[in-house]
C-alpha positions as CSV (number, residue, x, y, z in Angstrom):
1,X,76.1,39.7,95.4
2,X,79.0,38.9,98.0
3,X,77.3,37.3,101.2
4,X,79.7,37.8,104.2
5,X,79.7,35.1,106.9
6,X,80.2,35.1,110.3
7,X,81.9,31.7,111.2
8,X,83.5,29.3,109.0
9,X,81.8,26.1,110.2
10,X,80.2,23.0,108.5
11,X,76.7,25.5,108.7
12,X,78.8,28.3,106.8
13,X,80.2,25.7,104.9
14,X,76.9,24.1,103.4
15,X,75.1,27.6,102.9
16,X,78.1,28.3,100.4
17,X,77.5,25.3,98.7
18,X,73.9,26.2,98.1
19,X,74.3,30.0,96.7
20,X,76.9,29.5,94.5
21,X,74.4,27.8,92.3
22,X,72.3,31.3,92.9
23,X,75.2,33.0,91.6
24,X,76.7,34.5,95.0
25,X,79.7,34.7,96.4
26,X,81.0,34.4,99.8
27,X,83.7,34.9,102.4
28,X,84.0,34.1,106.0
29,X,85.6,35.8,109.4
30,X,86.9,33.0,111.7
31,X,88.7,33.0,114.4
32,X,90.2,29.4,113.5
33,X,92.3,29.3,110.2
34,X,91.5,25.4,109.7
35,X,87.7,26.2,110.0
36,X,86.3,24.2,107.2
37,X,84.4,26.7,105.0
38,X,87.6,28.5,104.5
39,X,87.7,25.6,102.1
40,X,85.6,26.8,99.7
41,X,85.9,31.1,100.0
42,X,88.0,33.3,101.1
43,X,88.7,33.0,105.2
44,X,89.7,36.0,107.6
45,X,91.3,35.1,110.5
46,X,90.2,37.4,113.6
47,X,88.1,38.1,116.4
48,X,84.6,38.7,116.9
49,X,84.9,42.4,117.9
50,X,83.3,45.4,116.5
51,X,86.0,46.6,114.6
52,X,87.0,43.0,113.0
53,X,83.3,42.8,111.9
54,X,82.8,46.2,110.6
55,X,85.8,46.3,108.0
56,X,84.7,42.6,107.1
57,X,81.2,43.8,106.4
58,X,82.5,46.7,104.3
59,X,83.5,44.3,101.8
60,X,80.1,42.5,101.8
61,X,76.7,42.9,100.3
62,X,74.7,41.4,102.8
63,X,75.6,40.0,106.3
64,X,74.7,36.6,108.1
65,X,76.1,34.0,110.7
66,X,76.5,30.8,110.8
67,X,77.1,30.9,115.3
68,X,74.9,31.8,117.7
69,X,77.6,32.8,120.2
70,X,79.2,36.0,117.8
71,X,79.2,38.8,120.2
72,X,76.1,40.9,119.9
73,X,78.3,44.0,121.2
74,X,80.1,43.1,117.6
75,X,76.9,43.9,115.7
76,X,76.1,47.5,117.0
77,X,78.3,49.6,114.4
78,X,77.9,49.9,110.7
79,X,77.4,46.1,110.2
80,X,74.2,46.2,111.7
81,X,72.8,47.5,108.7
82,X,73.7,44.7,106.1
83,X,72.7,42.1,108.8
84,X,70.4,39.4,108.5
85,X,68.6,38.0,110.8
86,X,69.0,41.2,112.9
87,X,71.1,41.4,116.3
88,X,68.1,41.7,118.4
89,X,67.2,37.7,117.6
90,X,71.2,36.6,118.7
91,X,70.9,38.5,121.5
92,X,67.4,36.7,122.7
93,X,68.8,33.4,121.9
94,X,71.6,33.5,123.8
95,X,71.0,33.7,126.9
96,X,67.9,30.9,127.7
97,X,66.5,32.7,130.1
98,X,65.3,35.6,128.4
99,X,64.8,33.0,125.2
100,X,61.9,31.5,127.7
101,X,60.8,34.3,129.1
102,X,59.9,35.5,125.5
103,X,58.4,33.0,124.1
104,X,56.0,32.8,127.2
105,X,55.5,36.3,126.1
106,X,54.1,35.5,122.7
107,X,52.4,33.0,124.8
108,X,53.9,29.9,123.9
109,X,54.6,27.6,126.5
110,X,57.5,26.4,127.6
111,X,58.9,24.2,130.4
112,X,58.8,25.2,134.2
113,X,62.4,27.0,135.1
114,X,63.6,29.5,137.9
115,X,66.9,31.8,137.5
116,X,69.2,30.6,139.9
117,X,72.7,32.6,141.2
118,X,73.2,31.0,144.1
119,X,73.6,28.1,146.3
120,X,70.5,29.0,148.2
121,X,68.3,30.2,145.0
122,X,69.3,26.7,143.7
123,X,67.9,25.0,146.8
124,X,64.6,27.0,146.7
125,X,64.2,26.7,143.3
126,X,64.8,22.5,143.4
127,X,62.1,22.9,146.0
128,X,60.0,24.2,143.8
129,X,59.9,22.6,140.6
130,X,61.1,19.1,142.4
131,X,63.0,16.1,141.1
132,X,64.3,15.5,138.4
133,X,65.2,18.9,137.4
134,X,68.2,20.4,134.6
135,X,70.8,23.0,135.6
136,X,71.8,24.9,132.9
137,X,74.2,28.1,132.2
138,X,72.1,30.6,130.6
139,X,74.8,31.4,128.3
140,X,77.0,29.4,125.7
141,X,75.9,25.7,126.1
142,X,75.5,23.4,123.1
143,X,75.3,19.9,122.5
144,X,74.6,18.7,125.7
145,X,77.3,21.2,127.4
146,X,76.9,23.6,130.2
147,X,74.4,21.4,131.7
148,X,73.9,18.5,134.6
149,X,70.7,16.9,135.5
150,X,69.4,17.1,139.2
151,X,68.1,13.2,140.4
152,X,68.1,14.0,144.2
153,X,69.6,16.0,147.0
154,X,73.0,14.3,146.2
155,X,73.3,16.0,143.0
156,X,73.2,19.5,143.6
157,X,76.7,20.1,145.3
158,X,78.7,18.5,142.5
159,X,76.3,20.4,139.6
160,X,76.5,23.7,141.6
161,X,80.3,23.2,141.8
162,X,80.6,22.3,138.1
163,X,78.3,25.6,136.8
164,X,79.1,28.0,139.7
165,X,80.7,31.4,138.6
166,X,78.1,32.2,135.9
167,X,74.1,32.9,134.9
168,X,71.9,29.2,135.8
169,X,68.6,28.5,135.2
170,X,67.0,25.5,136.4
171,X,64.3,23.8,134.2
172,X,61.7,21.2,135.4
173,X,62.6,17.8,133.9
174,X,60.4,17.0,131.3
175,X,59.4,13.4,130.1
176,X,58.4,13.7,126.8
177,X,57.1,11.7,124.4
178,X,59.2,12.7,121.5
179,X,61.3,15.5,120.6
180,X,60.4,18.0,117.6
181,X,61.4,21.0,115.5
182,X,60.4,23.2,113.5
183,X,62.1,25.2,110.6
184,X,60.7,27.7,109.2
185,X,62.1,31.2,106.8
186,X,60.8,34.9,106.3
187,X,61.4,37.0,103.8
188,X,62.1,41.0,103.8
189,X,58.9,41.3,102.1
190,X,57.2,38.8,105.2
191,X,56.6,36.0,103.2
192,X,56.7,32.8,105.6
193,X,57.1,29.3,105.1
194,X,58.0,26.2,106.8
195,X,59.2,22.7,106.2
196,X,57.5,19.8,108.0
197,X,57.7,18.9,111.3
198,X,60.9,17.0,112.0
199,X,61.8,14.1,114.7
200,X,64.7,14.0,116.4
201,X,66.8,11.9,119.0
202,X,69.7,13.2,120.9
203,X,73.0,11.2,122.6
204,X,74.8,12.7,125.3
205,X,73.2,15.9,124.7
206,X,74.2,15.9,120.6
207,X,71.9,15.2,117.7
208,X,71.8,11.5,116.0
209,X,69.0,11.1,114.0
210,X,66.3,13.5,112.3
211,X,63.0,12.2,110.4
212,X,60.7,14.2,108.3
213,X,58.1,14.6,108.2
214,X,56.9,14.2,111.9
215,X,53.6,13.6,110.6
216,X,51.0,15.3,113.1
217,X,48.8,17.9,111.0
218,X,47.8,19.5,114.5
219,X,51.1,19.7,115.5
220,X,52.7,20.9,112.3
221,X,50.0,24.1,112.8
222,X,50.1,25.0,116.1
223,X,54.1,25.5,115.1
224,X,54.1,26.7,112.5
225,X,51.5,30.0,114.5
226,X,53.8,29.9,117.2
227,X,57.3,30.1,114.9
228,X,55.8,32.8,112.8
229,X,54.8,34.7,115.9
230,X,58.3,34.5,117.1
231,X,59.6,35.8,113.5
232,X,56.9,38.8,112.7
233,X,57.9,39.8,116.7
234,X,62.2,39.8,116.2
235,X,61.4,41.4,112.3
236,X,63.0,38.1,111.4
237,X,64.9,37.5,107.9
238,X,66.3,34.1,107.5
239,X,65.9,30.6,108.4
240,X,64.6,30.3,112.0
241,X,64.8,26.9,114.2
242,X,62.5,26.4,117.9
243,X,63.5,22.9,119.3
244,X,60.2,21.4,121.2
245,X,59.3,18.8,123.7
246,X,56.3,16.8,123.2
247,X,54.6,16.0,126.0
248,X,51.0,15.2,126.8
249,X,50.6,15.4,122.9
250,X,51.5,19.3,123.8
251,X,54.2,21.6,122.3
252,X,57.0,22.7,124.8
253,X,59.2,25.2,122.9
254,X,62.9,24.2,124.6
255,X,64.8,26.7,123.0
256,X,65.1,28.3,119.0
257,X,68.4,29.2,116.6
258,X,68.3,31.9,114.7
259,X,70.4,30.8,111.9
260,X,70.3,27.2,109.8
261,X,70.1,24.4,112.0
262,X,71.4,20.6,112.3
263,X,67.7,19.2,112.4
264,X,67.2,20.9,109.2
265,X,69.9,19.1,107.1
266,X,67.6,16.5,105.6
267,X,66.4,19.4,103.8
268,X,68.7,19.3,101.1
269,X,68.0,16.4,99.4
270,X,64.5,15.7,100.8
271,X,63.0,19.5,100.4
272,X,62.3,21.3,96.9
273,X,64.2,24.0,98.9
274,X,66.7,23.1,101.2
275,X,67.1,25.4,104.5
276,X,70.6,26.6,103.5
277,X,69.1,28.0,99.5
278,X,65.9,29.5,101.5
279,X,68.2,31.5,104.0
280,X,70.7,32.7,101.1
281,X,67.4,33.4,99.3
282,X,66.0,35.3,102.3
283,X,68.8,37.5,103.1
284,X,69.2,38.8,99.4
285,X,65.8,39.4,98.5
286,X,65.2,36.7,96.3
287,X,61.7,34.8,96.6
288,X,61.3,31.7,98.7
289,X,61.7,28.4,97.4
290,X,58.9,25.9,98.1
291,X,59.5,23.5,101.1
292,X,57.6,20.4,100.6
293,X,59.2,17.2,101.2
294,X,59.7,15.3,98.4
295,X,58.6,11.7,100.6
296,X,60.3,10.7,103.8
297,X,63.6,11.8,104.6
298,X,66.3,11.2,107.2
299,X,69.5,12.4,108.3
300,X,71.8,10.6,110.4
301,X,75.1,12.7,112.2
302,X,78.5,11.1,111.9
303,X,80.5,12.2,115.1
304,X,83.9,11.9,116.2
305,X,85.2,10.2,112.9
306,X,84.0,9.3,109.5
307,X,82.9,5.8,109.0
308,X,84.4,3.8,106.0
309,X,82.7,5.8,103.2
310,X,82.6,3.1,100.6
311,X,80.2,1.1,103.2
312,X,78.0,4.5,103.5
313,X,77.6,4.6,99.4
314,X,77.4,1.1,99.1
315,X,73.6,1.7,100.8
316,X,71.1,2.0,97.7
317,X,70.2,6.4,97.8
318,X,72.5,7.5,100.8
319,X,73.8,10.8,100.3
320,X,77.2,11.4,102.3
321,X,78.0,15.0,103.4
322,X,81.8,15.6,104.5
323,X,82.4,18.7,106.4
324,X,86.4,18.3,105.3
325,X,86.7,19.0,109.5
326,X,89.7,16.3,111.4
327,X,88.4,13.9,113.8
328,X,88.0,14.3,117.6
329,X,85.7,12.9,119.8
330,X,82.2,14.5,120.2
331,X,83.0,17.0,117.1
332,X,80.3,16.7,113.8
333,X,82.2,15.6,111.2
334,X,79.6,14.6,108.5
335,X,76.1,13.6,107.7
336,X,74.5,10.8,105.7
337,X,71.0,11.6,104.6
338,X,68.6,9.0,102.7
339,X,65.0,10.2,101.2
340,X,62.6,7.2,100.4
341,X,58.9,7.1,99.6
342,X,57.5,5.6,102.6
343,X,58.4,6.2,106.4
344,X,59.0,2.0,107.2
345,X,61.4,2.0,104.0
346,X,63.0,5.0,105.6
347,X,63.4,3.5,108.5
348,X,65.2,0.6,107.6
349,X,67.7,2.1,105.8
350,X,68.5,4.2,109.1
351,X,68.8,1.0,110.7
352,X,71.2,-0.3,108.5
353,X,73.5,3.0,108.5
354,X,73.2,3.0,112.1
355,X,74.7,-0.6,111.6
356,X,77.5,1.1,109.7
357,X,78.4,4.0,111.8
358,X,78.6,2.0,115.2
């Protein structure tokens, strides 16, 4: 079966590495000819229009992406038929206010927010959900970008100025307790399953650090109903992600990805099935792969550069994961994941990586 990707990124690039042992094959559409899956299949170079993904698609078996932002216009011709997850579930996601405004649907709750498109909606909508607050553009912000945070009256000239000229949403500041996802896959047949609960702690808006599992059994449930809702509603094939807020020992769903996801890359050495094998198996009909952890795992980003990698592998049972991508500041570059028996044993050794990376 020839799995056709859309984007060549490190995502693309680590679901390739998990099918081939399936027996798959892959190729990739990119509109960057240095994107690093085009390392390991076949790379065409073009845009994200409906043409460039149709004649792509004809080539392929079965259809997924490994970037929220491709075009949903792109997906409406013959593609649509050979793709998984379906169009309707890129489309949701990318925008956040109708992202939040269907979860709520399925009545999961999510933080305060008002759609702002002005000046004067901003001011009324600061009044009402106070100080501080997080201005956001609805569309195409990742990693901490497209997004300023509201402390006072002093702030909202120089956010409004930064943001203006596209779809805001403001969103209540929230002061949680920890920060949570949950990954789950579907299968055409419905079959569901989910990997544990994972921890996570963001920089400047980017991902350092995930640990799994997060270990609250209520918690772990009450996701796992809400992210299967979300799926069974969007007809959902594939690997799934909803970020959350914990506050008040409560679930806030912040926002999901439809596709493999960063939190979930401890998954590969500390799952019986990682997230990248579960999606491949997913989206060609194969069964699901259990997802238990196999003890406490955790995965640590390496952004900008790549540390020395003889000090990485010099640490007993750390795993290094190159995405053969050039440095630059801010970009993901690799991760180092570790999997030990105990969480305190776990967390050392992220201690002493941390050490490492600087």
């Amino acid at each position: 079966m020839k799995v056709g990707i859309l984007g060549a990124g490190q995502l693309g690039r680590m679901l390739a590495l998990a099918g081939y042992p399936l027996g798959l094959s892959f190729r990739f559409l990119d509109h960057a000819a240095d994107a690093c899956a085009g390392q390991l299949a076949p790379l065409t170079v073009g845009e994200f229009d409906a043409a460039s993904v149709d004649a792509f698609a004809a080539d392929c078996d079965v259809l997924t992406f490994d970037w929220e932002n491709v075009p949903v216009a792109a997906l409406r011709g013959s593609a649509a038929a050979k793709l998984a997850p379906a169009a309707v579930a890129l489309e949701t996601a990318q925008d956040r206010l109708v992202e939040k405004e269907f979860l709520r649907g399925l009545g999961i709750a999510t933080p305060e927010h008002r759609a702002v498109g002005s000046m004067l909606e901003l001011e009324a909508a600061v009044a009402e959900l106070g100080y501080p607050a997080v201005l956001k553009t609805r569309r195409l912000g990742y990693d901490g970008k497209g997004q300023r945070v509201l402390r006072s009256a002093i702030d909202l000239g120089a956010a409004w100025e930064a943001l203006e000229g596209t779809p805001l949403i403001l969103e209540a500041f929230v002061p949680f307790e920890r920060e949570v996802s949950l990954l789950a896959v579907r299968a055409r047949s419905g079959e569901f399953r989910a990997w544990p609960l994972t921890e996570n702690v963001h920089r400047g808006g980017i991902l350092q650090r995930s640990i799994a599992p997060a270990t609250d059994a209520a918690l772990q449930r009450e996701a796992e109903a809400q992210v299967e809702r979300v799926m069974r509603k969007l007809g959902y094939v594939g690997v799934l992600a909803v970020e959350y807020f914990v506050h008040g020992g409560k679930l806030l769903a912040n926002e999901f990805a439809p596709r493999v996801h960063n939190s979930g890359h401890w998954t590969i050495e500390g799952s019986q099935t990682s997230q990248f094998e579960n999606h491949l198996r997913a989206i060609a009909g194969l069964p699901l792969g259990a997802t238990d952890a196999r003890g406490h795992a955790g995965m640590l980003n390496l952004i900008g550069r790549l540390p020395p990698r003889e000090a990485l592998l010099a640490v007993p049972g750390a795993r290094l994961h190159d995405y053969g991508k050039a440095p630059r500041p801010g970009r993901k570059v690799g991760h180092v994941t570790v999997v030990e028996a105990d969480r305190k044993a776990l967390l050392d050794k992220l201690d002493a990586l941390e050490r490492l990376i600087g």
